[in-house]
N, C-alpha and C positions, 0 to 999 in steps of 0.2 A: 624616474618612473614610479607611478604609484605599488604599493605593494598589493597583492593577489591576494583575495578571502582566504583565509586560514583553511576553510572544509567546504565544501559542497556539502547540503543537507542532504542528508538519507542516500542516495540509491545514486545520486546524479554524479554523472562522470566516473562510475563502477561496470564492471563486468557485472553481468546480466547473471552469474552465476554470485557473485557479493552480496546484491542486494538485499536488502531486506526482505523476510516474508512474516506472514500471519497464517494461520488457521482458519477455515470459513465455519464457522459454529451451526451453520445449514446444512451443509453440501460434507464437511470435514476434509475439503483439499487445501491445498497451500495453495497460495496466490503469493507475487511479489510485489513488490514498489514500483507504482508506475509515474511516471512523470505529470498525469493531470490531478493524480494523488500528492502532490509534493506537499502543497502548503496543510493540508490535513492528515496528513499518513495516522498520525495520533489515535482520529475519531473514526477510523475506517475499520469496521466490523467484517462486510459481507464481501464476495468475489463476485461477485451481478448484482443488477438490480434483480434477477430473479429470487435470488437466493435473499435479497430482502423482503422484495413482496411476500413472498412465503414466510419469514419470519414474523411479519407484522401479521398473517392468516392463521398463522399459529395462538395467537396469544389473540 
């Protein structure tokens, strides 16, 4: 039998209470890791597209 990835990236195949979170720098809530987030969790600033539009209305 082949052997099994070592890890799961970030959040995947964790309790919902594990995973990763950030800080919205707009709004100042936490958000977590969500799975359409996986391959960029990295580059992920905002918790909406609201709270980005706003940030880009900002500056």
């Amino acid at each position: 039998m082949p052997a099994k990835a070592a890890k799961k990236a970030f959040g995947g195949g964790r309790k919902p209470s594990e995973r990763p979170s950030k800080i919205c720098p707009v709004c100042g809530l936490p958000f977590s890791w969500r799975k359409k987030w996986e391959r960029d969790w990295d580059s992920v600033k905002y918790c909406s597209d609201k709270c980005r539009a706003a940030a880009k209305g900002a500056s």
